[in-house]
DONU-920800 format. One record per residue: x, y, z of N, C-alpha, C, O, CB in turn; residue in one letter. Coordinates in steps of 0.02 Angstrom, whole numbers, padded with zeros to 5 digits, always signed. Glycine has a CB too. Layout:
REM DONU-920800
XYZXYZXYZXYZXYZa;...
This chain:
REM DONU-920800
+04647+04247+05339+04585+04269+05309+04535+04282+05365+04528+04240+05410+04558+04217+05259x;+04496+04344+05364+04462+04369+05408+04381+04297+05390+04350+04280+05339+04454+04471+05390x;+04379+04280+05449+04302+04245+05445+04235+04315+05421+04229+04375+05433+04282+04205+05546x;+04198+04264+05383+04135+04295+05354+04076+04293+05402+04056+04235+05413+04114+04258+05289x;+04038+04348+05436+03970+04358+05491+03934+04314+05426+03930+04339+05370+03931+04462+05519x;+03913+04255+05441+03834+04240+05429+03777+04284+05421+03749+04279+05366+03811+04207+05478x;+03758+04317+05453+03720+04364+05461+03718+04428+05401+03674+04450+05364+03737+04383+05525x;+03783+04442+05412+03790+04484+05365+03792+04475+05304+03763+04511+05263+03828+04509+05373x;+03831+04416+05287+03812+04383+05234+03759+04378+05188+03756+04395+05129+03815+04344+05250x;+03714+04352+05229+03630+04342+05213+03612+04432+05204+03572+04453+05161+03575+04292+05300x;+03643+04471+05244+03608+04523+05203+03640+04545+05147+03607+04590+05121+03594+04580+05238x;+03686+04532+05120+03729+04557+05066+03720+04513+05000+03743+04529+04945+03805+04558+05091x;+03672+04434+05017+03647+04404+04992+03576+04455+04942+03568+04468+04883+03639+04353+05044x;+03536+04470+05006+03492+04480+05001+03496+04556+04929+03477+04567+04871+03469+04481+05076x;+03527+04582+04976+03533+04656+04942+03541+04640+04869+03509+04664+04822+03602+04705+04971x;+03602+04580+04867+03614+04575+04789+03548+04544+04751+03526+04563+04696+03683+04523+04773x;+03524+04499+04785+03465+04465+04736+03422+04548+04716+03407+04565+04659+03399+04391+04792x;+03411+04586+04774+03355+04634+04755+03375+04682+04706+03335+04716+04674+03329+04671+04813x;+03441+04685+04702+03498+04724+04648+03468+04687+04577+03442+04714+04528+03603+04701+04667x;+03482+04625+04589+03469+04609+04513+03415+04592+04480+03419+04579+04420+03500+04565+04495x;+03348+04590+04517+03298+04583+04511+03271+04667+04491+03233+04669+04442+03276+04542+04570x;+03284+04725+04518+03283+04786+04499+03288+04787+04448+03240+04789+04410+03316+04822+04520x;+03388+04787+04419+03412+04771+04366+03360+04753+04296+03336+04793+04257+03453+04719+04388x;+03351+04670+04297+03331+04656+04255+03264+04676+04246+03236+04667+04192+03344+04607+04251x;+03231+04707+04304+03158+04729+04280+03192+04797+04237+03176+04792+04178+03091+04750+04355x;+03226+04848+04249+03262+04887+04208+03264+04880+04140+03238+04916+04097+03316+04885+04225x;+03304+04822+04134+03318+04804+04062+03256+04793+04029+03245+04809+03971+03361+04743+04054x;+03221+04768+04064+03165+04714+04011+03090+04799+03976+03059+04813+03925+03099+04613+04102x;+03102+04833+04057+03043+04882+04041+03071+04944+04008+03034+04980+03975+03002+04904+04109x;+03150+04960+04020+03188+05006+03991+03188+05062+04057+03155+05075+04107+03156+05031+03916x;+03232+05077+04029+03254+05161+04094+03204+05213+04081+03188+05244+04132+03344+05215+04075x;+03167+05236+04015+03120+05289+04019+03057+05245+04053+03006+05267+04078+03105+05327+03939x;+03074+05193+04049+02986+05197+04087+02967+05168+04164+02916+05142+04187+02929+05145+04036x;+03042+05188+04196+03051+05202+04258+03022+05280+04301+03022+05340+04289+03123+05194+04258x;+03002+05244+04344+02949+05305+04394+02979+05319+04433+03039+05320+04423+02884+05291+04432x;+02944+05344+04521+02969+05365+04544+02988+05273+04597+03041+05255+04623+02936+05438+04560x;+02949+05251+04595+02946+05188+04635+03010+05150+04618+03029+05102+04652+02880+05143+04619x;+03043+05173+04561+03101+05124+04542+03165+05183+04563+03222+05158+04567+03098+05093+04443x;+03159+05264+04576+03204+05290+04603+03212+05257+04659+03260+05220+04666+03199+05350+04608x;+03154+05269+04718+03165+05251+04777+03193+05184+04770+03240+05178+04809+03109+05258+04817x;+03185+05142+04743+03225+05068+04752+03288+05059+04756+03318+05034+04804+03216+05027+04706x;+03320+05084+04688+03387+05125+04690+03412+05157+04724+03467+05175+04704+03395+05157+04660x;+03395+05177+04775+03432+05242+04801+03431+05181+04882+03478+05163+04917+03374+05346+04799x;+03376+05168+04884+03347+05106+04936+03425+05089+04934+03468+05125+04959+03278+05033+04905x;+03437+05027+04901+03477+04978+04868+03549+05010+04899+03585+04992+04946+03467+04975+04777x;+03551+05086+04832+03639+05104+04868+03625+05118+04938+03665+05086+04973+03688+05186+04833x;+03585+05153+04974+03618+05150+05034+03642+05096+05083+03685+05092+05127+03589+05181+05061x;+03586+05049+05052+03611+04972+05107+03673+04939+05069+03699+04893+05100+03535+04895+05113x;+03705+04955+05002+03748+04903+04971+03826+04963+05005+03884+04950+05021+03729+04886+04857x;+03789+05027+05003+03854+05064+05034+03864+05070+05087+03910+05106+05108+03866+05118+05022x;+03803+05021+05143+03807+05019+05232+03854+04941+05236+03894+04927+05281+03703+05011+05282x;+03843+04914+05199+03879+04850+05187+03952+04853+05166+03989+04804+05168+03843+04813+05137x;+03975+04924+05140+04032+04917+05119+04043+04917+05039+04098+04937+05022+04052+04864+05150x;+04002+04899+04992+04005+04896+04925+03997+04949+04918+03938+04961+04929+03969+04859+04890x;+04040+05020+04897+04037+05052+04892+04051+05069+04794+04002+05058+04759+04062+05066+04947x;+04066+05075+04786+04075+05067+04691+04022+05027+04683+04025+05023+04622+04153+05025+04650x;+03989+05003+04694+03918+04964+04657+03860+05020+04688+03808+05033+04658+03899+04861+04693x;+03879+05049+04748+03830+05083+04766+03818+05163+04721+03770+05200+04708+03844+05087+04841x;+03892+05161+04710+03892+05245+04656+03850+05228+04604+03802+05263+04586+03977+05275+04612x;+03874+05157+04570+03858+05141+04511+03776+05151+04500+03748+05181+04453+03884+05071+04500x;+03747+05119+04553+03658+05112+04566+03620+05196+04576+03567+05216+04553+03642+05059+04658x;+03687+05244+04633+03653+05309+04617+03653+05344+04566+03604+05372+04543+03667+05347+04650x;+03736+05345+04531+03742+05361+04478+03670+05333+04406+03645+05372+04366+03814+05335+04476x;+03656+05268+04411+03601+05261+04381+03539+05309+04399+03520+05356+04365+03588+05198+04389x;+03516+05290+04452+03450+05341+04474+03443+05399+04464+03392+05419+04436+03438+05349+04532x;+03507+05453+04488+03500+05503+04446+03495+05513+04365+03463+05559+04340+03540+05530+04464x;+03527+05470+04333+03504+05474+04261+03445+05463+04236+03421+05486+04184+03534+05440+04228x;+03421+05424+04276+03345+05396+04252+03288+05441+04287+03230+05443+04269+03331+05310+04278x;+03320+05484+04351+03260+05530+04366+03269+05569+04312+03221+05576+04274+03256+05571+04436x;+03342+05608+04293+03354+05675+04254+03329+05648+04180+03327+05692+04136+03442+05706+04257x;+03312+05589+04165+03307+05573+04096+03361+05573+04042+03353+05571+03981+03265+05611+04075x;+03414+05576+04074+03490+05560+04050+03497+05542+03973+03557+05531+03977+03520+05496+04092x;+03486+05534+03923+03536+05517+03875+03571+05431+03877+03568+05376+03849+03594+05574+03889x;+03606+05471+03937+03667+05402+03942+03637+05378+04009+03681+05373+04052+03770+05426+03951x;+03578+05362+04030+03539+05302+04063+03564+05230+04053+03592+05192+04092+03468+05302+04037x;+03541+05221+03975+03541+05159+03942+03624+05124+03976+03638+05072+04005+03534+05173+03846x;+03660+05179+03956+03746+05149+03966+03735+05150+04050+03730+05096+04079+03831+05218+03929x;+03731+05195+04077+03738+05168+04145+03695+05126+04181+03703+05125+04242+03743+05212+04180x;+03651+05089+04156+03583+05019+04167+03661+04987+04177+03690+04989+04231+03505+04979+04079x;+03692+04955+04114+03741+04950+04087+03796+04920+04123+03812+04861+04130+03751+05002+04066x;+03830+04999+04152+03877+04977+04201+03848+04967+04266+03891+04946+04305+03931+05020+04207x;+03794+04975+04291+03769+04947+04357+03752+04896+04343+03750+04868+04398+03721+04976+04394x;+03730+04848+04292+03727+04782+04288+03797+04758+04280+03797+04703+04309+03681+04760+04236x;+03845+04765+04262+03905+04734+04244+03934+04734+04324+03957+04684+04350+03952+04778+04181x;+03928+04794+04353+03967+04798+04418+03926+04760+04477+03958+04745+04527+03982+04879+04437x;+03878+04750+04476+03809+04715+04499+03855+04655+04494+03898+04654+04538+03728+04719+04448x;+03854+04603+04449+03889+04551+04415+03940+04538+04455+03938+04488+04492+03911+04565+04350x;+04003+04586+04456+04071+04584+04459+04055+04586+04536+04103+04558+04561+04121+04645+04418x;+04022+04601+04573+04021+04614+04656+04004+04540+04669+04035+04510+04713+03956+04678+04692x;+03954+04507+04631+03922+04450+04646+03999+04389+04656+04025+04357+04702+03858+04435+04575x;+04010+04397+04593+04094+04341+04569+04132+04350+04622+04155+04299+04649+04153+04367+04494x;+04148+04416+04651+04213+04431+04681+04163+04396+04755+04190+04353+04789+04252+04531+04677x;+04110+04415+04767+04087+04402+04839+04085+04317+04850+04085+04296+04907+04005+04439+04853x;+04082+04276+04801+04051+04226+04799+04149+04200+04802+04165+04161+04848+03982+04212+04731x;+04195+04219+04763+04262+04206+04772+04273+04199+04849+04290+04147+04876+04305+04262+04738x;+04258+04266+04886+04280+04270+04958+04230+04208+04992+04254+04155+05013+04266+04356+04995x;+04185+04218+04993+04150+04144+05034+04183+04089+05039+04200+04062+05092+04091+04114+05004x;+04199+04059+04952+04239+03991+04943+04308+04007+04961+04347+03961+04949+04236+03959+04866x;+04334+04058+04985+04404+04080+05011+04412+04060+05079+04459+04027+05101+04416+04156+05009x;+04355+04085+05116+04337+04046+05193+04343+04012+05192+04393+03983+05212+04293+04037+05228x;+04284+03982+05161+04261+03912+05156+04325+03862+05149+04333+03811+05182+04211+03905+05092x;+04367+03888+05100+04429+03816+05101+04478+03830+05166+04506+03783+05195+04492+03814+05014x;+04485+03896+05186+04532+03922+05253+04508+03868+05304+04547+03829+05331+04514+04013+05286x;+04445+03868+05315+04418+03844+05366+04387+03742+05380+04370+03706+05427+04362+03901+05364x;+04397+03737+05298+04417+03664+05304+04499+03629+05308+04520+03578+05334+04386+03636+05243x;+04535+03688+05268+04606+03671+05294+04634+03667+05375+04669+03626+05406+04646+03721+05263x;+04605+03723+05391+04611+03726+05467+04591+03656+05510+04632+03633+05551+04562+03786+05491x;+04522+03623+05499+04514+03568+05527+04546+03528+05501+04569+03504+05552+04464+03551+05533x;+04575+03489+05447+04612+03446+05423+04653+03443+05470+04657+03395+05508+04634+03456+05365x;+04697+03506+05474+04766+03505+05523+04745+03492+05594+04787+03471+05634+04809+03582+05523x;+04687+03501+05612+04667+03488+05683+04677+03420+05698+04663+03398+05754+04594+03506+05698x;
């Protein structure tokens, strides 16, 4: 198992908290009554979640923005799946940490 940068970490931390804090301001105020201040966030967001490598969470977040600039229809559904995939990045990322994490106490045991 490849060791996890600290560093990087903390930003992939970061990115996600600001992902879901976006998110749920989303949900709570709705997609039409998103401006332009919540494009740029989005678009913010995918490029650092797709400089990090999350790339499918990052479609998911542009794929949102454009719906919500164009006034989409199917906004609502894609809030939707960028919160679900939002979610699913979080589980799987938080899996790999505690994946280290036990690699690297097994390793000292045997030491």
């Amino acid at each position: 198992m490849t060791a996890i940068d600290h560093d990087e970490l903390q930003e992939v931390l970061s990115a996600l908290l600001h992902g879901r804090t976006l998110i749920d301001e989303l949900v709570v105020r709705g997609v039409r009554a998103a401006g332009p201040n919540e494009y740029g966030r989005l678009e913010a967001l995918r490029d650092e979640l797709s400089r990090v490598g999350a790339r499918h969470l990052a479609e998911q977040l542009g794929a949102l923005a454009e719906a919500v600039r164009n006034d989409d229809p199917e906004a609502p559904a894609g809030l939707l799946r960028a919160q679900t995939s939002l979610q699913l990045f979080d589980r799987v990322l938080t899996l790999r940490v505690v994946e280290a994490g036990l690699a690297v106490a097994g390793q000292e045991v045997e030491a």
